[in-house]
Structure formats: structure tokens, C-alpha cells
LUMTIMAR-552584 format. One line per field, with one value per residue (C-alpha): residue in one letter; x, y, z. Coordinates in Angstrom, 2 decimals, decimal comma, padded with zeros to 5 digits, always signed. Last residue first. Example, Ala and Ser with C-alpha at 12.3 -4.5 7.8 and 13.67 -1.06 7.14 Angstrom:
# residues 2
type	[s; a]
u	[+013,67; +012,30]
v	[-001,06; -004,50]
w	[+007,14; +007,80]
***
This chain:
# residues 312
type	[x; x; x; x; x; x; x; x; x; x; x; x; x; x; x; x; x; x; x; x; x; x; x; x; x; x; x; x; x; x; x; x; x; x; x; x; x; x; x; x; x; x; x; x; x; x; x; x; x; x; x; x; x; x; x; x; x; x; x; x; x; x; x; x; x; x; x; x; x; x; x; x; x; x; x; x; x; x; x; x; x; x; x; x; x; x; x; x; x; x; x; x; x; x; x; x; x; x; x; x; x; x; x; x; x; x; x; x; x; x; x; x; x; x; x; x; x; x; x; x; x; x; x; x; x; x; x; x; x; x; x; x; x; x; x; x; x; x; x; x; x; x; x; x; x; x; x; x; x; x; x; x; x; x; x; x; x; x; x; x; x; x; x; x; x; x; x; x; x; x; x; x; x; x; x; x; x; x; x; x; x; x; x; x; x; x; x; x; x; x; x; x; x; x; x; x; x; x; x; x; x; x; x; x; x; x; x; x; x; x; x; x; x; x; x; x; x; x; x; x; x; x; x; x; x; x; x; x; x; x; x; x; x; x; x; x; x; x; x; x; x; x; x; x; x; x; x; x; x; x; x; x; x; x; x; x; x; x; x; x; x; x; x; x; x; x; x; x; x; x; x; x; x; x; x; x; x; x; x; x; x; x; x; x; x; x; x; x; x; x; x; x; x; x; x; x; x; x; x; x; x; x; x; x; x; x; x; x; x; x; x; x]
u	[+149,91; +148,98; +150,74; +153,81; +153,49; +153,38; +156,53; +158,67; +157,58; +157,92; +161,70; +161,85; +161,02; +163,79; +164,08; +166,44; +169,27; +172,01; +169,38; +168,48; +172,29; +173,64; +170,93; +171,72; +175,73; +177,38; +178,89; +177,04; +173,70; +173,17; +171,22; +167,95; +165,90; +166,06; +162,47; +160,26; +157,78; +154,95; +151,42; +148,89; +146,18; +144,57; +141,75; +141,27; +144,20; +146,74; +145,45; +146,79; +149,85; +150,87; +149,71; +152,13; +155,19; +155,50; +154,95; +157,84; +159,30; +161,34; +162,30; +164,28; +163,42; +162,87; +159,27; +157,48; +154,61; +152,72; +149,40; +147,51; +144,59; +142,61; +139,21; +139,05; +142,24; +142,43; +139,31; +140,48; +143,79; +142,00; +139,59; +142,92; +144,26; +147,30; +148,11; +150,40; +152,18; +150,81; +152,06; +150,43; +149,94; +148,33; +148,50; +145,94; +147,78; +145,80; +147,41; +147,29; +150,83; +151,10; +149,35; +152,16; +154,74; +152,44; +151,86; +155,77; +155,82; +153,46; +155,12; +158,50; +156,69; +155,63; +158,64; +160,41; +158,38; +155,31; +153,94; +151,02; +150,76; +147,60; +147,03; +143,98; +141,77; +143,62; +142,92; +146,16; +146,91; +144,74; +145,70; +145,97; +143,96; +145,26; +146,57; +144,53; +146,40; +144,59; +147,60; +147,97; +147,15; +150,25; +150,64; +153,33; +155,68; +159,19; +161,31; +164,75; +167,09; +167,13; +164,21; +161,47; +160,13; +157,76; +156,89; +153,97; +153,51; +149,60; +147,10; +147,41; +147,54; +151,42; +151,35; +148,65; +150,26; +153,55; +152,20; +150,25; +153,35; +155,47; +152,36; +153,00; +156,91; +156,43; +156,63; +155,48; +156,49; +154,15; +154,37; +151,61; +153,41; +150,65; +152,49; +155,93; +156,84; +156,12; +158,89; +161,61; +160,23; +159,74; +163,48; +165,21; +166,65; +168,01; +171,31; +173,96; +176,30; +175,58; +176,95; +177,02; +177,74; +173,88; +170,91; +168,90; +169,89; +166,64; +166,50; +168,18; +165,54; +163,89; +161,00; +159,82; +156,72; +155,75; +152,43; +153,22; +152,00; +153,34; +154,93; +155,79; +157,61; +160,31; +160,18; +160,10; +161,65; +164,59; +165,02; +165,16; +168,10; +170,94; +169,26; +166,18; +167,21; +170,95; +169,40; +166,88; +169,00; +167,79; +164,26; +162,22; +159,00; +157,76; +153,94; +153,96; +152,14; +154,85; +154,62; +155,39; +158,45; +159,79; +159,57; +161,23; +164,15; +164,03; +163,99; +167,37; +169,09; +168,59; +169,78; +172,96; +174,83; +173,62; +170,43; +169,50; +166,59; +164,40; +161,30; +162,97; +165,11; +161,70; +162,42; +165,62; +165,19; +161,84; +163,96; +167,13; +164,79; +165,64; +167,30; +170,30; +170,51; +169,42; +171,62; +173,03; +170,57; +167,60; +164,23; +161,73; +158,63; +155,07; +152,48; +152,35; +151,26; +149,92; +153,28; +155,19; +153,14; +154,58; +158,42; +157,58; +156,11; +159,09; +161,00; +158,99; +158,92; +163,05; +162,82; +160,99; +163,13; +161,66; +159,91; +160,48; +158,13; +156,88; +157,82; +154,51]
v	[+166,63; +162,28; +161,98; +163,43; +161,73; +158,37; +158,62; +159,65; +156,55; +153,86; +155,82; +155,60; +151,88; +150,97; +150,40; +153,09; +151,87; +152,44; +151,28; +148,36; +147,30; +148,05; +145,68; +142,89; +143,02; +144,00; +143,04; +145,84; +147,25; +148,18; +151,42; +152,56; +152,86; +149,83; +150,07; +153,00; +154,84; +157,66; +157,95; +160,51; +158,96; +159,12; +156,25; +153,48; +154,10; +156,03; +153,31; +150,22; +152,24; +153,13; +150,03; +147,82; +150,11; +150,39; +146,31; +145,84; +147,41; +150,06; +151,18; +148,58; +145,61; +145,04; +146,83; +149,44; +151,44; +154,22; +154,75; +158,00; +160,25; +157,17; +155,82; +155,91; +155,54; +152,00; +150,91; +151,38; +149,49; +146,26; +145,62; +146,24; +142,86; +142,93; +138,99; +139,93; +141,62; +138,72; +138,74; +142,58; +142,66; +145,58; +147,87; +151,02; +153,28; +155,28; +158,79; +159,89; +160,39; +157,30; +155,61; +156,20; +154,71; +151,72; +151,95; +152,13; +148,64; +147,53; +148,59; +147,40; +143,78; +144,31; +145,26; +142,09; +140,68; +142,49; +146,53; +148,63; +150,84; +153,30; +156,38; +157,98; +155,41; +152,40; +148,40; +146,03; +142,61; +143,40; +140,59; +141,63; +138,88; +137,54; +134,22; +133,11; +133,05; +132,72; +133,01; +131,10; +132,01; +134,06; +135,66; +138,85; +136,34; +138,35; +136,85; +134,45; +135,89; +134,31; +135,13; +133,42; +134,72; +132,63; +132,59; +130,89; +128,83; +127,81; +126,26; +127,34; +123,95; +123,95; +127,65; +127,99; +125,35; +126,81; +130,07; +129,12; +127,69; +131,19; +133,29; +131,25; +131,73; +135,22; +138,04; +136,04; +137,65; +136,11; +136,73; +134,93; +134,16; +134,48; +136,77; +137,06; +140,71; +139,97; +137,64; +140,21; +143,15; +141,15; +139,63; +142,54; +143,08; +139,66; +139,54; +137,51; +139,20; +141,91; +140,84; +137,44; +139,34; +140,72; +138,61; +141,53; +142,85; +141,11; +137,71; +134,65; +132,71; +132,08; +129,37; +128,91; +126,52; +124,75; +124,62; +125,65; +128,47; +127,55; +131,18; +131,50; +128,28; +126,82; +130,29; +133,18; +130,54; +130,01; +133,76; +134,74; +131,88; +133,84; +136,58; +135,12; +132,02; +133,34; +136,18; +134,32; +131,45; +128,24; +126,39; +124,07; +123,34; +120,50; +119,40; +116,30; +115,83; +115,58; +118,87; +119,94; +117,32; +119,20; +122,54; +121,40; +120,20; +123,56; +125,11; +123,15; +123,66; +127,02; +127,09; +125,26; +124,52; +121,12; +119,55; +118,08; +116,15; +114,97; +112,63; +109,34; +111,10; +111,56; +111,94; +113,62; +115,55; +117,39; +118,52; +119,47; +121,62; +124,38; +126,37; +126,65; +123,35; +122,29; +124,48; +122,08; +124,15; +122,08; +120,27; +119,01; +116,39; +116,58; +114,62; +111,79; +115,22; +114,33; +112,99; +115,86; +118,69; +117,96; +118,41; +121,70; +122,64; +122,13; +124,19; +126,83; +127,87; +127,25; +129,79; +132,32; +132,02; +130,94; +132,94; +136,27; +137,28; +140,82; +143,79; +145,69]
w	[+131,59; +131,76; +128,41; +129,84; +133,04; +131,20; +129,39; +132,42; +134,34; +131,29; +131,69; +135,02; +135,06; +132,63; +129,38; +128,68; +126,74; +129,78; +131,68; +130,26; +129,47; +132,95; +134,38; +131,69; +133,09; +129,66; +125,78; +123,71; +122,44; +118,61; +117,61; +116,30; +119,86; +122,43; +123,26; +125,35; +122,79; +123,97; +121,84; +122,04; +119,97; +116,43; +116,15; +113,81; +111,09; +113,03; +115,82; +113,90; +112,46; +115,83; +117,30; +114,79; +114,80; +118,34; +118,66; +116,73; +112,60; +114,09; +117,48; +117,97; +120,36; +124,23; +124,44; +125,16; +124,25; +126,09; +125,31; +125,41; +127,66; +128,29; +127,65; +124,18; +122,92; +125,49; +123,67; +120,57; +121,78; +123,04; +119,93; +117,77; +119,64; +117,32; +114,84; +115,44; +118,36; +120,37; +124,22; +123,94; +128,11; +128,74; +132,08; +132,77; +134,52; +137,48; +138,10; +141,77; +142,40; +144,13; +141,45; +139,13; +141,46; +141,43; +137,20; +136,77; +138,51; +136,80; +133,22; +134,69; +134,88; +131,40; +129,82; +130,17; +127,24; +126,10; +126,69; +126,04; +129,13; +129,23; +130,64; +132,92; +133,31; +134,70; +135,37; +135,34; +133,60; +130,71; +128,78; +124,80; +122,57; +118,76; +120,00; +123,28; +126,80; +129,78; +132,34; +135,54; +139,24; +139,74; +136,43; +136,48; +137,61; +137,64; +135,15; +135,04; +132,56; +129,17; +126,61; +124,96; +121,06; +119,99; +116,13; +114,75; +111,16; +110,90; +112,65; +116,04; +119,00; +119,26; +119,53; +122,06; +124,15; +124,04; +124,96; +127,91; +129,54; +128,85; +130,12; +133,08; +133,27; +132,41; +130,14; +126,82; +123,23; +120,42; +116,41; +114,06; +110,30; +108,22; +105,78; +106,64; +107,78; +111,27; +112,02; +110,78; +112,36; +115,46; +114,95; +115,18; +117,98; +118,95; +120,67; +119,82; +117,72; +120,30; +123,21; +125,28; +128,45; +128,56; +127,74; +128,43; +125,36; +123,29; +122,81; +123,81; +122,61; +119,16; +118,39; +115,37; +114,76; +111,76; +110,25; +106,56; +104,98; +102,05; +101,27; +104,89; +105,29; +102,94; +101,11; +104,12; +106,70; +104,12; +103,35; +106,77; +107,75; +109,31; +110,60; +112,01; +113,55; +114,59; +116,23; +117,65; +119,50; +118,24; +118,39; +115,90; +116,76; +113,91; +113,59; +111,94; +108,26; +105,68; +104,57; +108,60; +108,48; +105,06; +106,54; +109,84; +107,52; +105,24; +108,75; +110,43; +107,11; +107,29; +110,47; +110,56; +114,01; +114,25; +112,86; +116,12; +115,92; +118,43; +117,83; +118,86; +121,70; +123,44; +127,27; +127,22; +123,67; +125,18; +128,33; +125,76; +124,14; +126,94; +124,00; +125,72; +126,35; +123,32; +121,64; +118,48; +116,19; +117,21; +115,96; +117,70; +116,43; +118,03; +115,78; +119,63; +120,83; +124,55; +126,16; +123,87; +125,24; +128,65; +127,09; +125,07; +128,64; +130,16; +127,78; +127,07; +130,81; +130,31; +127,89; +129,64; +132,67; +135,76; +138,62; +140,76; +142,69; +142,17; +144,00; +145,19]
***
């Protein structure tokens, strides 16, 4: 059944950001000069005291955030991810990671799905990046609702957090809200035969692919991974044990993600047949966001493909 379609992740964090602010008097926000972009611009219109924009400088922007999270506030500071990541690693890894400070990242325009903008732009790497600082927790929503929960979740964790929120407007995969806890997969759909371990954009294609599968007889267990770290090992041991393999996707490389995380997770707890749909080891280009997921292959046919060959 086609889902309905809701608002973009980063606008989800947006308004939330905003909500948050009325309860968090602590709550300061921080910007790259892409507010609007960003969706920070709906915190910065009703708190201008407690926004900053730092202009187009990242580092700058997370040795400032660093400093306001020493100081006792609790900073979210937002840009594209690509630019965030890339451009000031070694600052978040020093001003933040190695103090484990409380401040929280937030990256959109991620993935290729944001299409026309092109390469320079899109972020590929950034749960490889975000996951290699110690402490650092690393969450991917796939809805407007599972966007909302995030924000709270992040604002409320102890400790420096990554959200990842993307452009194009997303199918709601939560209707009635989303329970989100740091650390926990959502089992958004039951199965016994394989299993879909999936975040961002991928999730809706996962459901999606789990229809067409039960058609065919196969039921496809569906699990939300919205936290690639700290992983929800609890949920993939049980998903090796009750089904024939996992299939893992996600908007990012092949290396370093989500893939990387439950196949060294299970490789450790549990051997399993194991499928991989992301971007692969290569660079996107400049393109209409549908073009670019199928010419890469994150697609439903290719979630599809993956799970009959673990089914036999």
C-alpha cells in the first residue's frame, strides 16, 4: 500500500528545533549562513537572542558550539553534511569528541537524493565519518515523525549526537507517531522468513519491497535502524535467529555505514546471510533524485532482488 507522503526530514527537524526552544530556555542554535536550508531559520524567527549565524565557516561554527556546550548551554548547530563533516572533521573530533562535549550536529542535504545540487554537495560519507568519534551517537530518521522524535531525543541525550535529515519530502512510514529511544531499532513491519535492516529513505522502499514480497508468499520482517550507533544488537540477533538473512540498505557508501556496523556486530554475535543495497564505492552526479536512486540502485527492485536470494 503506497504510503502518504509527508514533510521533509529537515523541515521535521526544523519545527521541532523551534518547539524545543519554548521548553529549553539552555537551547542555543548555531548556523553556517543556511538557515533556510537548514530549516533553523524557524528556531532563528522566534528566538533571534539564542541564534547565531557563524556564516559560511564550519569549523568555526563547531569550535563556537564547542565553547557554548563548555560553557553550560546545549548548542545544535546545523549545515549541509557534506560541508559539516568534510570540511571541519578534525574540529568536531578535538573541540568535541575528545571532550565529550554535549553539543549536537546536525547535517542535511544528505545522501544523492538531493539531486541537481551534485556531488560537491552530497553527503556520502558522513556515517563513517560521524561514527568514528568515540561517543559520538549517529541517527538517520525516515520520516517526518521519526524526524520530531529525533530532535527531542537528541536535545534530551547526554552527550555529542549526530542527526543526519535529508531534503526531499518523505513518505510517512509513522502515522500515529514514532517511539523513538537512542540505541533501539523500530520494528515497523513483522516477517519470518527475511529481514530488512534499513534507515533514511530506504525504509519506505524496504515496505514497499516487503508487499511485493508478500505476494509471493515470503513475509519480510522490516527494521527501522534510525541509530546506526549506538546499534540495537538485541534487534539483529534476534532477526539471525528467526530469519533466513538480513538485507541492509541505506543512502551512503558501502563502507564505514550501517552495512559495516551489523556486519561486524553479527560476524561477532551470530554469522548470517547478509545482502547490501547503498550507493556502493563511487561518487553520484548532478540529476533528477529519481534518476539518481536508480541509476545507483536504491531502489525497490533492488531491496526486492536482495531478499529473494536470501529467501532461495
Amino acid at each position: 500500500m503506497p504510503l502518504k507522503m509527508g514533510k521533509s526530514t529537515r523541515e521535521a527537524f526544523g519545527l521541532a528545533l523551534a518547539a524545543l526552544g519554548a521548553e529549553r530556555p539552555d537551547l542555543v542554535v548555531l548556523d553556517a549562513d543556511v538557515n533556510n536550508s537548514t530549516r533553523t531559520e524557524h528556531f532563528r524567527k522566534r528566538f533571534a537572542d539564542r541564534f547565531f549565524n557563524v556564516g559560511i565557516a564550519e569549523s568555526n561554527l563547531v569550535g563556537v558550539a564547542a565553547g557554548m556546550a563548555a560553557s553550560g548551554k546545549t548548542p545544535v548547530l546545523a549545515s549541509f553534511a557534506a560541508f559539516l563533516w568534510c570540511n571541519a572533521f578534525d574540529q568536531i573530533r578535538m573541540c568535541v569528541g575528545f571532550p565529550n562535549l554535549n553539543v549536537k550536529l546536525v547535517g542535511s542535504h544528505s545522501g544523492i537524493s538531493i539531486g541537481q545540487d551534485g556531488p560537491s554537495q552530497m553527503a556520502i560519507e558522513d556515517f563513517a565519518l560521524s561514527g568514528s568519534v568515540p561517543g559520538m551517537a549517529v541517527l538517520a530518521p525516515c520520516d517526518e515523525p521519526s524526524a520530531v522524535a529525533a530532535t527531542r531525543a537528541m536535545v534530551e541525550h547526554t552527550g555529542p549526537v549526530y542527526l543526519r535529515t535529508g531534503r526531499p519530502e518523505a513518505p510517512v512510514v509513522y502515522p500515529d507517531g514514532c517511539e523513538f529511544r537512542i540505541g533501539r531499532a523500530n520494528r515497523v513491519r513483522d516477517g519470518k522468513d527475511v529481514t530488512f535492516a534499513a534507515n533514511g529513505c530506504m525504509v519506505a522502499l524496504a515496505l514497499a519491497a516487503a508487499d511485493d514480497l508478500a505476494l509471493r508468499g515470503i513475509q519480510a520482517r522490516v527494521l527501522d535502524f534510525a541509530t546506526i550507533k549506538p546499534l540495537d544488537e538485541g534487534a539483529l540477533l534476534e532477526a539471525a535467529r528467526q530469519t533466513r538473512g538480513l538485507v541492509v540498505a541505506e543512502e551512503h557508501l558501502a563502507w564505514g555505514g550501517l552495512g559495516s556496523a551489523v556486519a561486524m556486530a553479527l560476524g561477532r554475535l551470530r554469522p548470517t546471510p547478509l545482502r547490501f543495497v547503498n550507493v556502493g564505492d563511487t561518487y553520484a552526479e548532478s540529476g533528477p533524485p529519481e534518476g539518481l536512486l536508480t541509476k545507483y540502485g536504491l531502489t525497490k527492485d533492488a531491496l526486492l532482488a536482495a531478499a529473494l536470494e536470501l529467501a532461495g
